[in-house]
C-alpha beads as a LAMMPS data file, in Angstrom:
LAMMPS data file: protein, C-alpha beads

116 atoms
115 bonds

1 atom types
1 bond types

-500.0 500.0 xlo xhi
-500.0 500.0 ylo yhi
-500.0 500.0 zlo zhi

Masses

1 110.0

Atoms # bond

1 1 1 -430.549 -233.553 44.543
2 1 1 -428.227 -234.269 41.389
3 1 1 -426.904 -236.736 43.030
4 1 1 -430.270 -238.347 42.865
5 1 1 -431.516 -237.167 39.553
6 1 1 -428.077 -239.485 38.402
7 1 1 -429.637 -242.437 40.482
8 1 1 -432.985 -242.252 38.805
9 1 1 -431.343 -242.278 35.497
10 1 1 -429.236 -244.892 35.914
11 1 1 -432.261 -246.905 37.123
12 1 1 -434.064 -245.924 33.878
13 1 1 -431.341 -246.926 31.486
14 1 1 -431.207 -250.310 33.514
15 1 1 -434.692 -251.131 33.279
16 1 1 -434.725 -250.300 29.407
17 1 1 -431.788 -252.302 28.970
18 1 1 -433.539 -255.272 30.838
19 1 1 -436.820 -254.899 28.433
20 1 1 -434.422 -254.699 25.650
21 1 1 -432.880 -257.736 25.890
22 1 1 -436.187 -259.529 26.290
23 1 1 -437.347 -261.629 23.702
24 1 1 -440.578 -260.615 21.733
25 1 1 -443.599 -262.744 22.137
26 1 1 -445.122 -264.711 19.048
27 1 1 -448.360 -263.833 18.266
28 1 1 -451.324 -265.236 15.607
29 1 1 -451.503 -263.093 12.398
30 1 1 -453.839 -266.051 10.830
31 1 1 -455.114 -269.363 12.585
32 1 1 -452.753 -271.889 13.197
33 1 1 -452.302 -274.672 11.138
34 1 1 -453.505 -272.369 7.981
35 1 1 -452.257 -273.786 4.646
36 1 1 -450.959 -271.206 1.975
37 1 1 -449.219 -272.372 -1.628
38 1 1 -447.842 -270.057 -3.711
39 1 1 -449.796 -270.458 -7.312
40 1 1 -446.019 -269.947 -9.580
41 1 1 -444.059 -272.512 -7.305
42 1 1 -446.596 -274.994 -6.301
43 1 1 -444.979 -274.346 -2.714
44 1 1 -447.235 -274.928 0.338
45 1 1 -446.828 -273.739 4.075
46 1 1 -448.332 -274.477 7.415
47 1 1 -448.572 -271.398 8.998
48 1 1 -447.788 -271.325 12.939
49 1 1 -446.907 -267.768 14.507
50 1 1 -445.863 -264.195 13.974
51 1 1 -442.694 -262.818 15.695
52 1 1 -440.955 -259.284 14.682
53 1 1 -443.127 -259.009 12.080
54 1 1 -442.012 -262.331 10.334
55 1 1 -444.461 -265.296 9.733
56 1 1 -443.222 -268.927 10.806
57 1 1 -443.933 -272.005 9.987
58 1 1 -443.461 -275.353 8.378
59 1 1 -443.144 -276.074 4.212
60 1 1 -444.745 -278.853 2.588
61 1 1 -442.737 -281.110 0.098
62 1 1 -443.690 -282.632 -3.354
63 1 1 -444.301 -285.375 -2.033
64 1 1 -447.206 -283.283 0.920
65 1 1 -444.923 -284.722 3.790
66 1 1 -444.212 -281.880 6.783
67 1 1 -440.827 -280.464 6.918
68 1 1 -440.453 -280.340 10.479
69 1 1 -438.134 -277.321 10.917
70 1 1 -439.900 -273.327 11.853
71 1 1 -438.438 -271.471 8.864
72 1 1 -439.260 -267.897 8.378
73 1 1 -442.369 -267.977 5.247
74 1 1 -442.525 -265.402 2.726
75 1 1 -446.244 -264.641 2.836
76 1 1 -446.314 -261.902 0.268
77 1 1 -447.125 -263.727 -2.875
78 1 1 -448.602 -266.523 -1.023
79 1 1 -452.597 -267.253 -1.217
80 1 1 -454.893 -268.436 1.470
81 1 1 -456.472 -272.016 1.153
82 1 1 -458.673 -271.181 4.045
83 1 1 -457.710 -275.145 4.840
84 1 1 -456.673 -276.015 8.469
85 1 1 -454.774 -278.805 9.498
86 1 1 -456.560 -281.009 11.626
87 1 1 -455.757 -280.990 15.714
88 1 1 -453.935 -284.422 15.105
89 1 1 -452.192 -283.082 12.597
90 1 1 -450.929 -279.665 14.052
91 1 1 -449.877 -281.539 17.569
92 1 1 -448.067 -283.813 15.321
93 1 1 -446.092 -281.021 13.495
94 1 1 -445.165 -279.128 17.166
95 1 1 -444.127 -282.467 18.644
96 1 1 -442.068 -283.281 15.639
97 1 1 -439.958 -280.297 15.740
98 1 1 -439.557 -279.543 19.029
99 1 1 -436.075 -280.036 19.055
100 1 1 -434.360 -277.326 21.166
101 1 1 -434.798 -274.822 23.802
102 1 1 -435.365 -272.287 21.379
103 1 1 -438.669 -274.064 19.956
104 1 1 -439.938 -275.543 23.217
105 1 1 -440.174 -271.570 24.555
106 1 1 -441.917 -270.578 21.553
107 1 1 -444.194 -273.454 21.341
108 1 1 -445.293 -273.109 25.004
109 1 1 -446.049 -269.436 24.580
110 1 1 -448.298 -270.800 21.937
111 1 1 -450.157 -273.055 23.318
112 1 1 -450.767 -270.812 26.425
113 1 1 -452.006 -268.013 23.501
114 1 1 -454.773 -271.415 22.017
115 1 1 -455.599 -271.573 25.778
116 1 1 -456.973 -268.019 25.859

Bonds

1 1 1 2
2 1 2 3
3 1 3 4
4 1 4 5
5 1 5 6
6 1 6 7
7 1 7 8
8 1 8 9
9 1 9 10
10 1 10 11
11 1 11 12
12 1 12 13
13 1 13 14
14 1 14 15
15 1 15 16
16 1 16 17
17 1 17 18
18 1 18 19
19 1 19 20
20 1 20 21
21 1 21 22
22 1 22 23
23 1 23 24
24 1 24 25
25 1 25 26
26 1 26 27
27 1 27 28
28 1 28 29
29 1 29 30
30 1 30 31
31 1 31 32
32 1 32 33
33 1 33 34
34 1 34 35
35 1 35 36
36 1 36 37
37 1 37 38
38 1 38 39
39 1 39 40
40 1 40 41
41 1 41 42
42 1 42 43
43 1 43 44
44 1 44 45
45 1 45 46
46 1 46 47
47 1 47 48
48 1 48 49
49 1 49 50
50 1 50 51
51 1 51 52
52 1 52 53
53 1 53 54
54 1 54 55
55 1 55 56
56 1 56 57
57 1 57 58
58 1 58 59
59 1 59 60
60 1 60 61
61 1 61 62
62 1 62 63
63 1 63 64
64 1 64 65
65 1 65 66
66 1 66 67
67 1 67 68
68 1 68 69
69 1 69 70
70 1 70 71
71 1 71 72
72 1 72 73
73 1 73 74
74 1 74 75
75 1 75 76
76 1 76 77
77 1 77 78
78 1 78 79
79 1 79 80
80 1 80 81
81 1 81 82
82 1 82 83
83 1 83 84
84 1 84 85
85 1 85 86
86 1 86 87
87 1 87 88
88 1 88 89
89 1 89 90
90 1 90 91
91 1 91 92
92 1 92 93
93 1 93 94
94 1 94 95
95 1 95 96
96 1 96 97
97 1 97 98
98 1 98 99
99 1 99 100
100 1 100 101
101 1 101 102
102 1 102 103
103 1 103 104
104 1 104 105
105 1 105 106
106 1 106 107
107 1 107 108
108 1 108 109
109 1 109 110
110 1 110 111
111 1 111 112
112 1 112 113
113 1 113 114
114 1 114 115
115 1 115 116
């Protein structure tokens, strides 16, 4: 019988080690596409996903052209527009910066999530 408690409890610590090592899945804290600017630096952001608890997305130069890199956004001072970019716009931002394995996971998670 100890012998097979020690089985089950190896099994367990497998299993958890498994999930562990599993990378969370984005989700939508706010539509995607939503524009937000902070007020004090005139900054704007496309907002795309949520993961960990951190909000993702694109920043908008001086200039209003798309940086196309996901950078972690600092929501917390930032203000709703309660703009959306358009569908042409938003495929045009996830095709521009698809640029590794990384992004094309996340992306794809994402638009399985619109399909739903």
């Amino acid at each position: 019988m100890p012998k097979q408690l020690h089985e089950i409890e190896k099994q367990k610590k497998k299993v958890f080690k498994e999930k562990s090592n599993q990378s969370p899945i984005p989700y939508l804290k706010y539509p995607i596409g939503s524009i937000f600017y902070e007020s004090f630096s005139d900054h704007k952001f496309i907002y795309l996903y949520n993961r960990k608890g951190k909000s993702y997305g694109c920043y908008v130069n001086e200039d209003d052209e798309i940086e196309l890199m996901i950078r972690k956004l600092d929501l917390e001072y930032a203000k709703q527009t309660y703009e959306i970019c358009s569908d042409d716009e938003l495929k045009d931002i996830m095709e521009g910066i698809v640029t590794n394995d990384e992004n094309k996971r996340i992306l794809h998670q994402l638009k399985q999530q619109l399909k739903s």
